[in-house]
Structure formats: C-alpha cells, structure tokens
C-alpha positions in Angstrom: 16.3 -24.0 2.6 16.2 -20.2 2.7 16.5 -18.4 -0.6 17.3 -14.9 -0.2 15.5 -13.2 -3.1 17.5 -10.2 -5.3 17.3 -6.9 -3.4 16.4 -5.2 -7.2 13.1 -7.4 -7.0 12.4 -6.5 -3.3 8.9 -4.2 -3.4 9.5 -2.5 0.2 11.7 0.9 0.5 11.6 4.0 2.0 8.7 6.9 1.4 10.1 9.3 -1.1 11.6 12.5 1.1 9.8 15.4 -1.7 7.6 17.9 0.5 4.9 17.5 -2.4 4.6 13.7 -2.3 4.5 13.3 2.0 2.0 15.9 2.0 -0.2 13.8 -0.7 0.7 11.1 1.6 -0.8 13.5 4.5 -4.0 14.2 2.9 -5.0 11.1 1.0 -4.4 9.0 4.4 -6.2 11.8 6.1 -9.3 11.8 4.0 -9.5 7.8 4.2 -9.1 7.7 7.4 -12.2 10.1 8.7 -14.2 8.5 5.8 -13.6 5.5 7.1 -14.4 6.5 10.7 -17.7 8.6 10.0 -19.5 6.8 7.0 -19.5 3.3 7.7 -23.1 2.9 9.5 -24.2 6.6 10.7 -26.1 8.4 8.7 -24.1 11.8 7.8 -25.4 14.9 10.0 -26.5 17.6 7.6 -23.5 19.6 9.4 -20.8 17.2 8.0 -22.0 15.6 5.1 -20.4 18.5 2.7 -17.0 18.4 4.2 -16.9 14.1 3.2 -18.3 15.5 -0.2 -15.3 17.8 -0.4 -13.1 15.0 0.9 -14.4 12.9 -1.8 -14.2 15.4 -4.7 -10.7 16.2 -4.1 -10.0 12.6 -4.3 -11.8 12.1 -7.8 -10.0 15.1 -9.3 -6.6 14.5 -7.9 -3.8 14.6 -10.6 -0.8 13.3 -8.4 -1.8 9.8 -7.0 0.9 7.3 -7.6 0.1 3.7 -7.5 2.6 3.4 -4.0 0.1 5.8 -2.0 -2.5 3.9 -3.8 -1.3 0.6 -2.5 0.0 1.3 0.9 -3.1 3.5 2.3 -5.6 1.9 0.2 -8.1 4.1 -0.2 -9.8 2.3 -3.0 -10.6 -1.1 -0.4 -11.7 1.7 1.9 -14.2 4.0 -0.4 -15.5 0.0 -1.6 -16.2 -1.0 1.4 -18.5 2.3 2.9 -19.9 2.4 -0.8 -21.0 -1.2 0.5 -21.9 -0.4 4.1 -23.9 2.5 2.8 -25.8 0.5 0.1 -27.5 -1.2 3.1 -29.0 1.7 4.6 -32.4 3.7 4.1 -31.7 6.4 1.7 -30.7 9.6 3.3 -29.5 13.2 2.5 -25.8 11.8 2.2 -26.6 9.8 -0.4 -28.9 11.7 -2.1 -29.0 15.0 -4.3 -26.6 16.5 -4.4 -24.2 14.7 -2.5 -24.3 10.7 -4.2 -21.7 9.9 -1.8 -22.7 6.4 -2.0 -22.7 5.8 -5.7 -19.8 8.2 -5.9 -17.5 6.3 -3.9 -18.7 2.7 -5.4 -17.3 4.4 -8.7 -14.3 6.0 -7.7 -13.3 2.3 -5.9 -14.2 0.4 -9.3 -12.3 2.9 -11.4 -8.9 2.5 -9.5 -9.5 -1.5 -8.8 -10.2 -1.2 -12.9 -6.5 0.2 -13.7 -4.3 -1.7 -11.4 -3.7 -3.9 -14.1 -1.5 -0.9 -15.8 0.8 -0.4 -12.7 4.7 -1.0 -12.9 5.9 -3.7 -11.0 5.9 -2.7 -7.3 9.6 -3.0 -7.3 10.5 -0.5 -10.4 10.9 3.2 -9.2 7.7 4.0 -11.9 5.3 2.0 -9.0 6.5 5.3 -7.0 6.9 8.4 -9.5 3.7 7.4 -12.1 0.4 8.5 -11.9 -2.7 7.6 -12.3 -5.4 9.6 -14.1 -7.9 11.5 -12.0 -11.5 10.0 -12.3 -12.8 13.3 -12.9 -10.8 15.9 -15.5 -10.9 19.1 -16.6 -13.8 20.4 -13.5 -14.8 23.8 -13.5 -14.3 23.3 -9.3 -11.3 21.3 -9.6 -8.8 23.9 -7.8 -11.3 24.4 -5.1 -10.6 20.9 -3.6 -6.7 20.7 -3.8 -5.9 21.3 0.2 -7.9 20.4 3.3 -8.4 23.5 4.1 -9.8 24.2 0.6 -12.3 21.6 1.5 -13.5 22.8 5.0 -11.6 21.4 7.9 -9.9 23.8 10.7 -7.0 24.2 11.9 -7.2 21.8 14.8 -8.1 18.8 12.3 -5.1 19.8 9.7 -2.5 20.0 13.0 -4.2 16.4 13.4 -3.4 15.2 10.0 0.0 16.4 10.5 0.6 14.4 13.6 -0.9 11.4 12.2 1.1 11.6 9.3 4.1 11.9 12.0 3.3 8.7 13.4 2.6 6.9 10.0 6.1 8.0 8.5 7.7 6.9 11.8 6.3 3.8 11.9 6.4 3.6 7.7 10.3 3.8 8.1 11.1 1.3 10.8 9.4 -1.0 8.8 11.5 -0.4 5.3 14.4 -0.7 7.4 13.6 -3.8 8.2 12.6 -5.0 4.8 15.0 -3.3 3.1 17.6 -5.5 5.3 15.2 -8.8 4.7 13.5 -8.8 1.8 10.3 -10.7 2.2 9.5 -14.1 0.5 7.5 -14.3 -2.8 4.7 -15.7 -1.9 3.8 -16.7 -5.3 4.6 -16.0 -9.0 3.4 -14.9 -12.4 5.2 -15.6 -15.2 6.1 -12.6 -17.3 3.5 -12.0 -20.5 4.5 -13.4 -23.8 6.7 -16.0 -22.3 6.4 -19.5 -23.1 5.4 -20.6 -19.6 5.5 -24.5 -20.0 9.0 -24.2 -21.5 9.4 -21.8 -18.6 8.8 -24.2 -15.9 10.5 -27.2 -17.3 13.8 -24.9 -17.4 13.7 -24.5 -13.5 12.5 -28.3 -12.4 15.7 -30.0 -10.4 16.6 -34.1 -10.9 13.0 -35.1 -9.4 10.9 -33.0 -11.7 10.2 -30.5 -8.9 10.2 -26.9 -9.7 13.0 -25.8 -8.0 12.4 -22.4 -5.8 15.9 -21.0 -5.8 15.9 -21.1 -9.4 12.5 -19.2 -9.5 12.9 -16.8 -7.7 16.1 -15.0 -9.3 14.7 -15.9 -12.9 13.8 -12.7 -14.8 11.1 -14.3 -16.0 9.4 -15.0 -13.0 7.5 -12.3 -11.6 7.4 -12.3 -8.0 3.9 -11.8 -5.5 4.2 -10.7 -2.1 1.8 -9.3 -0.4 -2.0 -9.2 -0.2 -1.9 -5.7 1.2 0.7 -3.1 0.9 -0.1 -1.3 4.3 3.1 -1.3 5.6 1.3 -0.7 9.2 -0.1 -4.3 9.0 3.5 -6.1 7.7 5.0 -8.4 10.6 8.1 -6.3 11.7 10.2 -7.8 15.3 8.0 -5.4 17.7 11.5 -4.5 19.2 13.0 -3.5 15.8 14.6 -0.2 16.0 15.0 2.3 12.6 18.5 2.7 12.0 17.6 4.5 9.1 15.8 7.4 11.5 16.9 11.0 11.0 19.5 12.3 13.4 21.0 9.0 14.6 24.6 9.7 15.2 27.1 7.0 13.9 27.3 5.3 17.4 23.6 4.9 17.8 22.7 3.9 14.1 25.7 0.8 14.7 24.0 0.1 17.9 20.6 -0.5 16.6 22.2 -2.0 13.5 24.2 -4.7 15.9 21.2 -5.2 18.7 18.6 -6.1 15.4 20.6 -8.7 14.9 19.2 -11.3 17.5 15.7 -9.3 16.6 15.5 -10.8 13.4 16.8 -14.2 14.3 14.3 -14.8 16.7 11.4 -13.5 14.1 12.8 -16.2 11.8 13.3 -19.1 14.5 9.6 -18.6 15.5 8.4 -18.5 11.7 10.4 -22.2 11.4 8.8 -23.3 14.3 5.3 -22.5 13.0 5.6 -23.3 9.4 7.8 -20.7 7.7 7.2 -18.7 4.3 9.9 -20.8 2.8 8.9 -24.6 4.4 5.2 -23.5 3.0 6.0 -22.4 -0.6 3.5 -24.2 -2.5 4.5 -24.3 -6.5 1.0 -24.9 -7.5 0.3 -21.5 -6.1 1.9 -20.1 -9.4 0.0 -17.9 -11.7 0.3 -17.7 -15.1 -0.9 -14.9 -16.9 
C-alpha cells in the first residue's frame, strides 16, 4: 500500500530566488566542479596551482554556506575525495609550501562532515537560510577571495560558470517540481532525541505486532531519511517530465505540462512496482534510533 507522506516533512523544494544565494550557488558549484576535474590524478602545473589555492581559500573563509548548498553540490564528498586521490601521489609543489592543497582540503572536508550533526532537519526552511561557520575566521586576506574574479579566473571561465549555473537551475527546478508534486518515500527513520523509543514503536505496531508504516511515517516523532545524496541532478525524475513551475509559462502551457505529467508519473510508478518499489521494500529493521 502507498502512503503518501505529509508535504510539511517533504525535504525537496525549489532553490531560493535571492541574487546573493544563486550566485553562492554559482560559485561554490563552480569551484567544486574544476577542483574536481583538475586535482584528482595530475599533478597541478605551476601555472594553475594558485588559482585552486584561491578556489580553496575562498571556500574555507566563506561566511554564507547554508547546509542546502552544502548538501546538494557537495563539495565536502568532493574536497575528501581529491584530499584522498592526492594522498597517493609523490609529493609535489601543489601540495607543498605554500600551497598544502592536500592537507588543506582533507581538513576542510572533515570539518563540514564534523558539523552535519547540527543541521536543521532538511525539511525546515533553517536547512535553507542557516549557516555554517567558516573554517577559517577573522583572515587578514579574507576579502581577497570573495568573487571568482577575486581569485583569478577570466572572463571566459566566469561566462562559463554562469552558463553552467543556467543549466543546473534548469535542471534543479524540473526536478522540485516533480517532487514537490510526489514527495519521495522515507527510506528509513530516526526517532526524534529524548523520546522513549520502545514505547515509540509499540504505539505504531498493527493487530500482528508489525510496525505499521502509515502510522510512521505521519508520526511527529518519527524522523524521516530520504536520501543518501541530496544532488538533485542524480534523483530519478520521468526523463519526459516537463517544469510547470518554469518562468514565463503562460496559463495554457503550465496546464498542459501539468495534465501530460500525469501518465509521466504513473508510468515511473508502475515500473518501480514492477521492480520492487520504495514502498513493497520498506524494511522496519532499517530504523535508526538515535
């Protein structure tokens, strides 16, 4: 049996629209990105390897990372993994003096896996308005790393950023339209702290003793778990979907779109039942409590 879960708990919605928070979008994708591309086995030319300092300085000193850019682009898994790459290679200007960009981004990814435990719940508006504190505070050079052009990249590469970013935020909303019209499925839960979570379960068992998942998964005290990753590029989305939530759509086209997803989504849900939905799978024992 389907059990849709409350659209208050659902942890997918919309970037926020400010200029100042799309363009930390813009940048902090950006910089993860060509990390990502340029450090993972080469060693860094002499020519580049103090515009991926830059890009990594302005990432330990930002002040206005929010734990949503923090989960969907994931820049943390990203810096981890080259800190990890890198580790494996002879020792080279890059990571040397006095650039460290090994041992720089190893501690940079520790310290933001070390305060995911003090985000809001991904569903609250807080997971998309707090932030987190900067790894470094209070640098004499702190201003100097703010924008990319402050940290050495021309024009061409900024126009780049800013189509990618396009094609992100495209993609970004035709995804939270379609989860903010189907929530996903928990895949597990926590139960909230300081709750007695025996008495907890026994409350939502049905006639067999079985915990019963409808009762679950609108309980307040239940914490839902959804997603390993946040990315919303990698969440499974009907590759025909179309946005009806994209700017400009006159009344006409956004009911079109809104009537022709219809038989989109059915047919994403008849081939989930036919290889072992979400719901069929839910596993109770998966449960966490914490």
């Amino acid at each position: 049996m389907s059990v849709e879960p409350p659209a208050s708990r659902n942890p997918i919605r919309h970037l926020p629209t400010d200029p100042a928070t799309q363009l930390m979008f813009r940048d902090v994708s950006f910089i993860t990105k060509t990390l990502r591309s340029n450090l993972v086995s080469q060693l860094a030319s002499d020519d580049n390897v103090e515009v991926y300092s830059n890009m990594l300085r302005n990432l330990e000193t930002r002040t206005d990372l929010t734990h949503l850019v923090m989960a969907e682009i994931e820049p943390g898994g990203t810096l981890g993994y080259l800190a990890r790459e890198r580790a494996k290679l002879s020792e080279n200007a890059a990571d040397s003096a006095p650039y460290h960009l090994q041992s720089r981004m190893e501690a940079l990814s520790r310290y933001w896996y070390d305060l995911r435990g003090d985000a809001p719940q991904q569903w609250t508006p807080e997971f998309d308005t707090v932030t987190i504190a900067p790894f470094i505070i209070n640098t004499d050079d702190q201003a100097l790393f703010e924008t990319l052009a402050d940290i050495g990249l021309p024009e061409e590469q900024i126009k780049e950023a800013d189509t990618e970013f396009e094609k992100f935020r495209i993609q970004h909303s035709k995804t939270a339209s379609y989860f903010t019209r189907h929530p996903p499925i928990p895949k597990a839960f926590t139960v909230r702290p300081g709750v007695d979570s025996k008495a907890l379960y026994d409350s939502v068992r049905d006639s067999n003793g079985q915990v019963a998942r409808d009762k679950m998964i609108n309980h307040p005290d239940f914490l839902p778990m959804y997603f390993e990753s946040r990315n919303m590029m990698s969440l499974d989305v009907p590759w025909t979907w179309e946005d009806p939530d994209a700017p400009g759509l006159s009344d006409q086209e956004r009911e079109r779109r809104e009537k022709d997803n219809i038989p989109r989504h059915e047919k994403k849900m008849a081939e989930a039942a036919a290889f072992g939905s979400n719901d069929d799978n839910f596993e109770p024992d998966r449960c966490v409590v914490m």
